[in-house]
Backbone as ProteinMPNN parsed JSONL, in Angstrom:
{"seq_chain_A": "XXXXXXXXXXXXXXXXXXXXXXXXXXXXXXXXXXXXXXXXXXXXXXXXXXXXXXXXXXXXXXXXXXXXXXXXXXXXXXXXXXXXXXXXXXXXXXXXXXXXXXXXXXXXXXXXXXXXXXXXXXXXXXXXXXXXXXXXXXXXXXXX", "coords_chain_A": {"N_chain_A": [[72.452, -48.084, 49.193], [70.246, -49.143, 47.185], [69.022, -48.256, 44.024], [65.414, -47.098, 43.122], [63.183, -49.134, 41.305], [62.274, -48.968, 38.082], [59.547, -48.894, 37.537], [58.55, -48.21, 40.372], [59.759, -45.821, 40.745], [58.285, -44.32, 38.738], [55.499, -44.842, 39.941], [55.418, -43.754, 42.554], [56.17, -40.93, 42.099], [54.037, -39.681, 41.09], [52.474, -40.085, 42.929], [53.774, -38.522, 45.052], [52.877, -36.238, 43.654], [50.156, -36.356, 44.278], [50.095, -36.468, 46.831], [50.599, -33.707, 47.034], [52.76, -32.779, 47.058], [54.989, -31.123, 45.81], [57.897, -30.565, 45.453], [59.236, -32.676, 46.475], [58.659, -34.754, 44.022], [59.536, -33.617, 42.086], [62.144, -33.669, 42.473], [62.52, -36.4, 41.852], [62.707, -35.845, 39.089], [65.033, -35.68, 36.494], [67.6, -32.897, 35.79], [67.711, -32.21, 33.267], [64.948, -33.038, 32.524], [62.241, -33.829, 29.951], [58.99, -32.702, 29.43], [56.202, -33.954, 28.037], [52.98, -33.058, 27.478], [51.025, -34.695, 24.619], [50.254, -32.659, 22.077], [50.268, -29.991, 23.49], [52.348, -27.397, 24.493], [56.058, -28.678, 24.966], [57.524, -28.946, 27.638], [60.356, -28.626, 29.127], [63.332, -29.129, 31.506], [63.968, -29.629, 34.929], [63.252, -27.303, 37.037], [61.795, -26.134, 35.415], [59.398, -27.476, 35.147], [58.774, -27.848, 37.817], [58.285, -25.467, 38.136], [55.748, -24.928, 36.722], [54.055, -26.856, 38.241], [53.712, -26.131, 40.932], [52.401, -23.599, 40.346], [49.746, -24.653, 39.531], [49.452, -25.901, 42.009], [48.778, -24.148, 43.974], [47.035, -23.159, 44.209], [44.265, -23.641, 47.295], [42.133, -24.801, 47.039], [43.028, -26.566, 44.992], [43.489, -29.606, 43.468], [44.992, -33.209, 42.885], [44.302, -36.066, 41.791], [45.105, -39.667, 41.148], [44.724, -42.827, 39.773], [45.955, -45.834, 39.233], [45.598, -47.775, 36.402], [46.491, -49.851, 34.238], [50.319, -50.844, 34.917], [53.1, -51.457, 32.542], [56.469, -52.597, 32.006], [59.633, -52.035, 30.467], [62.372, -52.192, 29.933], [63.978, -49.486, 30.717], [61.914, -48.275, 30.422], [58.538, -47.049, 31.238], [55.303, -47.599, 31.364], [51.971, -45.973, 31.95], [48.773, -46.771, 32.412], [46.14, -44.96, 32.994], [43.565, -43.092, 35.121], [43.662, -39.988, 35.528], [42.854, -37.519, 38.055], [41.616, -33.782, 37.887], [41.501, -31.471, 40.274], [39.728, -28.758, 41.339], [38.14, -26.775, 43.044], [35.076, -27.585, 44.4], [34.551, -28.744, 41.259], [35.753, -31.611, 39.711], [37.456, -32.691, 37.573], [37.911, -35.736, 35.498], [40.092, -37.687, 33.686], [41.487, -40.114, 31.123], [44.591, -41.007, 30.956], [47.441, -42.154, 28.173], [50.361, -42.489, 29.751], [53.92, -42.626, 29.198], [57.157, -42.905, 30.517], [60.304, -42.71, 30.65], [63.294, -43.711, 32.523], [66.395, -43.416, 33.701], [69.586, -43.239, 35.235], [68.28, -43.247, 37.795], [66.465, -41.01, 37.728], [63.623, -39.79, 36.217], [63.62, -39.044, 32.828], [62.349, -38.397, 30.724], [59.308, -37.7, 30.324], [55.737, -38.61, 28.632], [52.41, -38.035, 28.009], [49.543, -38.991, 26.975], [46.427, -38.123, 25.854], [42.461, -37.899, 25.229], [41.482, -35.061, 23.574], [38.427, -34.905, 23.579], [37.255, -36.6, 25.305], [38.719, -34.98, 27.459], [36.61, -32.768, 26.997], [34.631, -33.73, 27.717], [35.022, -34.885, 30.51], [35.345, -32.018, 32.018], [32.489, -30.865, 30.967], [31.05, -32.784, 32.655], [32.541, -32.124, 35.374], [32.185, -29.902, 35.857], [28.872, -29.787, 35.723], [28.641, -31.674, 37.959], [29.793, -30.604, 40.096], [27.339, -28.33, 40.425], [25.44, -29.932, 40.85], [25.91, -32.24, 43.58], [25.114, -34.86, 43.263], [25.697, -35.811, 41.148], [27.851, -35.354, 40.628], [31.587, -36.576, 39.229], [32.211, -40.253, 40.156], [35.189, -41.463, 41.948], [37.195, -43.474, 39.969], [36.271, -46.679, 38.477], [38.813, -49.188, 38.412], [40.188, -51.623, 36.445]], "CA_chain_A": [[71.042, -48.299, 48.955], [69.768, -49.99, 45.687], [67.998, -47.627, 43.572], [64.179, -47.733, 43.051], [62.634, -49.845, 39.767], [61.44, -47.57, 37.216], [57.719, -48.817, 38.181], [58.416, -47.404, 41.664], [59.438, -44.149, 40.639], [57.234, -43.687, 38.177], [54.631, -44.732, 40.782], [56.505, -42.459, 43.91], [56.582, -39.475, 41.234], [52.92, -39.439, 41.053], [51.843, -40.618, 44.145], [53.857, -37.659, 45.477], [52.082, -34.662, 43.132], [48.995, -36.551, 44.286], [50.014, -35.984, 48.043], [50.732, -32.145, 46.857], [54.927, -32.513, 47.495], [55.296, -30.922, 44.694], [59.304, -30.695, 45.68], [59.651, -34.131, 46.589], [58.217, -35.158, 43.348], [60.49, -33.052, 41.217], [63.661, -34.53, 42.638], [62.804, -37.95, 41.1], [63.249, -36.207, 37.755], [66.504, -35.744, 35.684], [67.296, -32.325, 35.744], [67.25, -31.82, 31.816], [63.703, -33.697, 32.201], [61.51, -33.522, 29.19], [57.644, -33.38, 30.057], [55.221, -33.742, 27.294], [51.611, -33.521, 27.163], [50.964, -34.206, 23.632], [49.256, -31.036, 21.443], [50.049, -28.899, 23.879], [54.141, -27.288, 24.432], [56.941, -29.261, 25.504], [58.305, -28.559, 29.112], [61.976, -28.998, 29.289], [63.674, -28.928, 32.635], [62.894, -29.902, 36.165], [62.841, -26.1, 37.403], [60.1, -25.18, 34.75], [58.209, -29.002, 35.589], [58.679, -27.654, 39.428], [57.3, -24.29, 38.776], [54.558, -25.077, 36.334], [52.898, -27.819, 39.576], [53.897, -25.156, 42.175], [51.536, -22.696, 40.1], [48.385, -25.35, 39.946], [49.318, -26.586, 43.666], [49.264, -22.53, 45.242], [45.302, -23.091, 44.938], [44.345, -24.357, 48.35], [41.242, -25.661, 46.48], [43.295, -27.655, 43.348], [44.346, -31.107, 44.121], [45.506, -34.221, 42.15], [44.353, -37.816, 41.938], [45.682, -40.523, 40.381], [44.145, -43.995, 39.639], [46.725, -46.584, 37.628], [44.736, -49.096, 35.758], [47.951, -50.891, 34.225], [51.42, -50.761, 34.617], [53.963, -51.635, 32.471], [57.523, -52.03, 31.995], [59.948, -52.721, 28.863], [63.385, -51.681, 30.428], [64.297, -48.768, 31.672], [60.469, -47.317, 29.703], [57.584, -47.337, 31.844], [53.804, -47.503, 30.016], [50.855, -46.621, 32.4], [47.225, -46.121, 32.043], [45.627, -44.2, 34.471], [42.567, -42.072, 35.307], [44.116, -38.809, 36.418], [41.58, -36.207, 38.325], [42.236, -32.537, 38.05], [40.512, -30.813, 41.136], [39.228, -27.352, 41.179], [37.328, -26.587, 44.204], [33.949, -28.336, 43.518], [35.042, -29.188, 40.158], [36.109, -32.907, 39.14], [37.99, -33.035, 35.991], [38.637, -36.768, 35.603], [40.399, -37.764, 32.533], [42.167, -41.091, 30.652], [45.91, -40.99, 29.937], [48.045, -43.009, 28.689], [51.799, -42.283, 29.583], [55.188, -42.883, 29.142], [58.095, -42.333, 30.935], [61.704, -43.057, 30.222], [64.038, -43.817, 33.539], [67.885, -43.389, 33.02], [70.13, -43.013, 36.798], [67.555, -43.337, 38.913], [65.832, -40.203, 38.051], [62.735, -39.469, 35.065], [64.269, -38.45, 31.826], [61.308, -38.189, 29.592], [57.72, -37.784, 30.746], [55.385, -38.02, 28.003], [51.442, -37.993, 28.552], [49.107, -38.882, 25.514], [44.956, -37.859, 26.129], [42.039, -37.443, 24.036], [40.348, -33.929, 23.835], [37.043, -35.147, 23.556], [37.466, -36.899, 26.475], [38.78, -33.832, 28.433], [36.028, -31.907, 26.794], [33.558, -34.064, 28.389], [35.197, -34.403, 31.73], [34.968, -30.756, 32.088], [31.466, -30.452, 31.254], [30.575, -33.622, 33.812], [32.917, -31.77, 36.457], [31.068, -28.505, 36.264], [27.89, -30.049, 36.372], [28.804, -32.397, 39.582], [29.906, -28.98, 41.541], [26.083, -27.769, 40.862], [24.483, -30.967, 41.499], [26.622, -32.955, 44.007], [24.654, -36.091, 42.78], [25.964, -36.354, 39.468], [29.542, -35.086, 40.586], [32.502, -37.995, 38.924], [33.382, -40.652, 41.646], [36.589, -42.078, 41.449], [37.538, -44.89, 38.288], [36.621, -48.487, 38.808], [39.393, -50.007, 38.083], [39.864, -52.793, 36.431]], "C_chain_A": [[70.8, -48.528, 47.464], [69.072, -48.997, 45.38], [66.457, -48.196, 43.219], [63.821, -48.503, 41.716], [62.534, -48.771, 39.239], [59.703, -47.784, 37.137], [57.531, -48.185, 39.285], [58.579, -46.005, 41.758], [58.96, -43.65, 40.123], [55.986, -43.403, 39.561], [55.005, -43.527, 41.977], [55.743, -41.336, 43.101], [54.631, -39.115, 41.502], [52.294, -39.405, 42.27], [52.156, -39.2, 45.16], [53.206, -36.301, 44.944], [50.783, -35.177, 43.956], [49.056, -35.828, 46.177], [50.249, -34.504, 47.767], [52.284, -31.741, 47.281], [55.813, -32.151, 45.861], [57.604, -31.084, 44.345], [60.08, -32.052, 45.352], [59.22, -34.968, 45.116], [59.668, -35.022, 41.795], [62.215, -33.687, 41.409], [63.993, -35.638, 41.896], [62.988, -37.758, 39.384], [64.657, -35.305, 37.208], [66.596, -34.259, 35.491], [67.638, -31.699, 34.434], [65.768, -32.741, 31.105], [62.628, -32.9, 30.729], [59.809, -33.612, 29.004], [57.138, -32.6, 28.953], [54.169, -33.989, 26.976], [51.13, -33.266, 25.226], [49.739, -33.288, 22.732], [49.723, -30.363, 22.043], [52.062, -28.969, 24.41], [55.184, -27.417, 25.679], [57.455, -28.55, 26.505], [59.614, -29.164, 29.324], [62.496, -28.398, 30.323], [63.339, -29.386, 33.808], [62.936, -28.66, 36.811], [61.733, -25.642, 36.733], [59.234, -26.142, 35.447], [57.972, -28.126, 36.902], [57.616, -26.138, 39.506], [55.925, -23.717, 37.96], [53.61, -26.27, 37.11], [52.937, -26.568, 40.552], [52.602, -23.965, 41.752], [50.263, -23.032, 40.343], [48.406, -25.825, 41.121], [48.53, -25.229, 44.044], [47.998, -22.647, 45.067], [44.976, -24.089, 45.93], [42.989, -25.003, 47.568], [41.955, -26.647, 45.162], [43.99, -28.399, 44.186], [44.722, -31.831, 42.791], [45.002, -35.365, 42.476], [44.928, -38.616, 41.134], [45.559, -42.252, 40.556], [44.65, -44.627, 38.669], [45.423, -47.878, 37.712], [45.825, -50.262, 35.183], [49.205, -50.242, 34.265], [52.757, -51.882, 33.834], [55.362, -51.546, 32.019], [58.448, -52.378, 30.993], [61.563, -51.751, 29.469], [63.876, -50.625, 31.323], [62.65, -47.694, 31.137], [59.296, -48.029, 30.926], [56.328, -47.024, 31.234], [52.898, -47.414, 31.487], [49.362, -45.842, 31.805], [46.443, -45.607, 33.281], [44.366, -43.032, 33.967], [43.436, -41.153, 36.343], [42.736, -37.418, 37.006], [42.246, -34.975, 38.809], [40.649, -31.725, 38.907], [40.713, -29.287, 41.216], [38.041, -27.059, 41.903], [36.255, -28.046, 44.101], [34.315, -29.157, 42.599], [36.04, -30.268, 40.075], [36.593, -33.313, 37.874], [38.814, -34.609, 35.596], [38.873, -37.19, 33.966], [41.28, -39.531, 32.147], [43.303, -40.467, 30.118], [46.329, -41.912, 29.935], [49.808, -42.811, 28.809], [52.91, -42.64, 29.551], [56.48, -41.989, 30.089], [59.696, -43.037, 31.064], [62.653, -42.763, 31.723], [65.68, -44.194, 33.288], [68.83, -42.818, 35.009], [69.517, -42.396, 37.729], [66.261, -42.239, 38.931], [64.68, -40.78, 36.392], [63.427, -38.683, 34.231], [63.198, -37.712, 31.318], [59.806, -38.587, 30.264], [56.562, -37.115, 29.623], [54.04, -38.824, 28.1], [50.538, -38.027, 27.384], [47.107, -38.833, 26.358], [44.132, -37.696, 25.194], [40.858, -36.419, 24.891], [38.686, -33.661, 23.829], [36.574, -35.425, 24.71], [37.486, -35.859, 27.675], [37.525, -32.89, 28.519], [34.618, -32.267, 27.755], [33.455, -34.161, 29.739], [34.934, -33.241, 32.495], [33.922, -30.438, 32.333], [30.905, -31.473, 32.588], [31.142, -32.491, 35.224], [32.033, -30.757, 36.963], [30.068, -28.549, 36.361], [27.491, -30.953, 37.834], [28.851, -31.27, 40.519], [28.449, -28.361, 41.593], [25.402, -28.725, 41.176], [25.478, -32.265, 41.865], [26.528, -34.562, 43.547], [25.191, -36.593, 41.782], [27.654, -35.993, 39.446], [30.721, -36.703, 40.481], [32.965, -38.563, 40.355], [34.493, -41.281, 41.047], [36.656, -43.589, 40.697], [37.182, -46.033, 39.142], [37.352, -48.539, 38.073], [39.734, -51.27, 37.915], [40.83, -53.416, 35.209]], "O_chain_A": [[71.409, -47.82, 46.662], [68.348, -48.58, 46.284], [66.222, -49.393, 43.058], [64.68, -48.172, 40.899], [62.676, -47.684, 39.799], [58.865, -46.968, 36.755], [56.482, -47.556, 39.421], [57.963, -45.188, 42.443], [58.789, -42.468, 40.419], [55.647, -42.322, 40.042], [54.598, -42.372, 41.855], [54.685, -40.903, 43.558], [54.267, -38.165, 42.196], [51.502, -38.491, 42.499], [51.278, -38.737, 45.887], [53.024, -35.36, 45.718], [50.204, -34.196, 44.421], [48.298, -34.975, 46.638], [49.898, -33.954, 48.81], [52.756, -30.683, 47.695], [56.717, -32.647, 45.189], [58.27, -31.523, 43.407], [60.95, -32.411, 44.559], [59.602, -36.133, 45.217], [60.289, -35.773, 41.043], [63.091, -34.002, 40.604], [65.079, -35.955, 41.412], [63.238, -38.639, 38.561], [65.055, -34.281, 37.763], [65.568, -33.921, 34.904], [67.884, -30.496, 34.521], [65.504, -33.026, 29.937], [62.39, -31.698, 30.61], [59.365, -34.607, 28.43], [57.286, -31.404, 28.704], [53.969, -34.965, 26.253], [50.958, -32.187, 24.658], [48.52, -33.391, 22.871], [49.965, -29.425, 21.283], [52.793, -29.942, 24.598], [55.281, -26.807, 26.744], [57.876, -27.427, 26.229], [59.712, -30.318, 29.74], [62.325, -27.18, 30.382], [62.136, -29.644, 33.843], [62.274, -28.988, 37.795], [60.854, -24.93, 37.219], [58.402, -25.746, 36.263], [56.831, -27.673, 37.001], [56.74, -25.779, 40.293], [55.253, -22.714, 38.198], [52.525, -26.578, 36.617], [51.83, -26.116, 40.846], [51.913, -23.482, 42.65], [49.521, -22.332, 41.033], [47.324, -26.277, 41.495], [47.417, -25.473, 44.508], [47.467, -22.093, 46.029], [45.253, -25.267, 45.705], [43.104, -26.221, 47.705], [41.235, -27.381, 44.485], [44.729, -28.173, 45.144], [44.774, -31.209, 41.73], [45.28, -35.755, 43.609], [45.359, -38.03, 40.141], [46.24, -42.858, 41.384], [44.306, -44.45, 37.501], [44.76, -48.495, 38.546], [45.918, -51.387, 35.674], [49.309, -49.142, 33.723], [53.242, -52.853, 34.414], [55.66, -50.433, 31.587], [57.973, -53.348, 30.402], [61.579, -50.537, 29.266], [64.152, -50.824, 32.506], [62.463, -46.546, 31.538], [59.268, -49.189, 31.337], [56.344, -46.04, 30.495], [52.912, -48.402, 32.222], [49.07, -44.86, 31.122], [46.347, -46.11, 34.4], [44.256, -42.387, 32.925], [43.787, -41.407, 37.495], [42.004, -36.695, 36.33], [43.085, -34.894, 39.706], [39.494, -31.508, 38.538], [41.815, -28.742, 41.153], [36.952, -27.107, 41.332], [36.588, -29.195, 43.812], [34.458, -30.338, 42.916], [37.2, -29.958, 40.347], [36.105, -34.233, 37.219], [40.032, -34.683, 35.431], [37.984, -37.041, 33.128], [41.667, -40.096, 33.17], [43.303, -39.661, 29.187], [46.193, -42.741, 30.835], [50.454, -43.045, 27.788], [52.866, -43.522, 30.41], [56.609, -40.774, 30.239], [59.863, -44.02, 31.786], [62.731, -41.582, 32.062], [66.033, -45.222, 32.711], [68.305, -41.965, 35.726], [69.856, -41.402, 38.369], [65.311, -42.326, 39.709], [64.881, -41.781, 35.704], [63.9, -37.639, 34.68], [63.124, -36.492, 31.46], [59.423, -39.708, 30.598], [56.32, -35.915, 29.49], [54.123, -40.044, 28.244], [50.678, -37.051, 26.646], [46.784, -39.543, 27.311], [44.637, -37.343, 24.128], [40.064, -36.519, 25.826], [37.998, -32.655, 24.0], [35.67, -34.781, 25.242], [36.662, -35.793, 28.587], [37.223, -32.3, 29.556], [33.84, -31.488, 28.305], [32.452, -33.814, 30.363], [34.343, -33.351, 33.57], [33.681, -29.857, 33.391], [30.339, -30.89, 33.513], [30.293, -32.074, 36.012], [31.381, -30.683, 38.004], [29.598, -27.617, 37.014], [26.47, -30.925, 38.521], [28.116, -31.063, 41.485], [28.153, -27.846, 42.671], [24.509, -28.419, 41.966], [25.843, -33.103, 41.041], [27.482, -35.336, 43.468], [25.161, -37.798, 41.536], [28.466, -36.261, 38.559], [30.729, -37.626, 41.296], [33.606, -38.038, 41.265], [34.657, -41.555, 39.858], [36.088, -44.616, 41.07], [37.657, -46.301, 40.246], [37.093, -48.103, 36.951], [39.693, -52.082, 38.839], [40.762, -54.609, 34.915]]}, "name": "protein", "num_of_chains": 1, "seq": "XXXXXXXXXXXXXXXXXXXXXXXXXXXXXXXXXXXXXXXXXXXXXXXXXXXXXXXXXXXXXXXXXXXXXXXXXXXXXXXXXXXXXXXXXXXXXXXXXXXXXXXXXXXXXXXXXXXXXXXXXXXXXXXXXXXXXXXXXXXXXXXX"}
């Protein structure tokens, strides 16, 4: 069997946290994976990656979305842009990243996630005011 692109497993990788397989997700990366959201401290491993999602999955109210806007690709580096939404019962935390991820025998080497805190800061307050007034709660990204 031909291994996948590195657009497909990027895509897969996500597509699976988004279905909540947190397992199946973790497989696709390298297991000296390096996952970095930048500002905040570097995750090295795919046992920590596995059991820092497994902690935000175990709420039957937290989910995942994930809305790519572009993908692309420059060898074995994958670039996308995406609206990611961090769910919390009620609560809609939709945010802009843009990330990187480095693909080396088949699996995710390097997963690194760039955001701006202003951004988050405002998501936040939108989310928590959508959960009290369903009307104004974020719908999902036009993309475009």
């Amino acid at each position: 069997m031909e291994p996948a692109s590195p657009a497909s497993l990027v895509t897969d990788f996500l597509k699976l946290l988004e279905a909540g397989d947190v397992d199946a997700a973790c497989d696709l990366l390298a297991v000296d994976v390096t996952y970095i959201n930048v500002s905040l401290p570097t995750i090295r491993g795919r046992e920590r990656v596995r059991r820092v999602f497994n902690r935000m999955m175990a709420r039957k109210s937290a989910g995942f979305e994930v809305h790519f806007h572009r993908i692309a690709v420059d060898g074995p580096s994958v670039l996308t842009e995406r609206t990611d939404v961090l769910i919390f019962g009620p609560v809609r935390v939709q945010i802009w990243v843009w990330g990187r991820f480095d693909v080396a025998g088949g699996r995710i080497t390097v997963w690194k996630d760039y955001f701006d805190w202003w951004n988050v800061t405002l998501a936040v307050a939108r989310g928590l005011v959508g959960a009290v007034v369903p009307s104004l709660r974020p719908k999902p990204p036009a993309l475009v």
